[in-house]
C-alpha positions in Angstrom: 75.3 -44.7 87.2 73.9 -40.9 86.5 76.4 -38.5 84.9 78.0 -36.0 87.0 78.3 -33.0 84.7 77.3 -31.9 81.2 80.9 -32.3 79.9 81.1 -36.2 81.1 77.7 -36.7 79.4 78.3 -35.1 75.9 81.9 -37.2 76.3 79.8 -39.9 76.6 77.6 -39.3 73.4 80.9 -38.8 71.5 81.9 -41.9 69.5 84.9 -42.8 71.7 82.9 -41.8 74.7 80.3 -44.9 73.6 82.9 -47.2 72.8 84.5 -46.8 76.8 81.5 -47.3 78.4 80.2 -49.8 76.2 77.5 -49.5 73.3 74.5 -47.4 72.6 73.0 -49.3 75.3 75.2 -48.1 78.2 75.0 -44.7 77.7 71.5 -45.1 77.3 70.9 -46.8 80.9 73.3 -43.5 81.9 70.6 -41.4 80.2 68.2 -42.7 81.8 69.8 -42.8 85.9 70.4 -38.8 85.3 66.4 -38.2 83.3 65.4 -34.7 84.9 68.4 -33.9 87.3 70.1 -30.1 86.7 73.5 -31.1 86.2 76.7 -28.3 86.7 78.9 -27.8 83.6 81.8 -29.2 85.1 81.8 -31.9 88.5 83.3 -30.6 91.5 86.4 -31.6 92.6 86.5 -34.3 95.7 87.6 -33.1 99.0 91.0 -34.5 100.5 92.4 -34.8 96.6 
């Protein structure tokens, strides 16, 4: 699964970040789904939430 935003990925590089999601593996695969998409600072909000 890519990240959304650039704050989910640097929470995801922090050491509580790896530990959710898994190992140094996991957020390596996550690295890898988002290699070369521009991603906004922050996600958007869903619609209807």
């Amino acid at each position: 699964m890519p990240w959304k935003s650039k704050k989910q990925r640097r929470w995801g590089h922090s050491p509580e970040g790896i530990k959710a999601l898994g190992g140094k593996k996991a957020v390596a695969e996550w690295d890898k789904a988002t290699k070369g998409k521009k991603l906004p600072k922050i996600a958007p909000k869903k619609k209807g939430k």
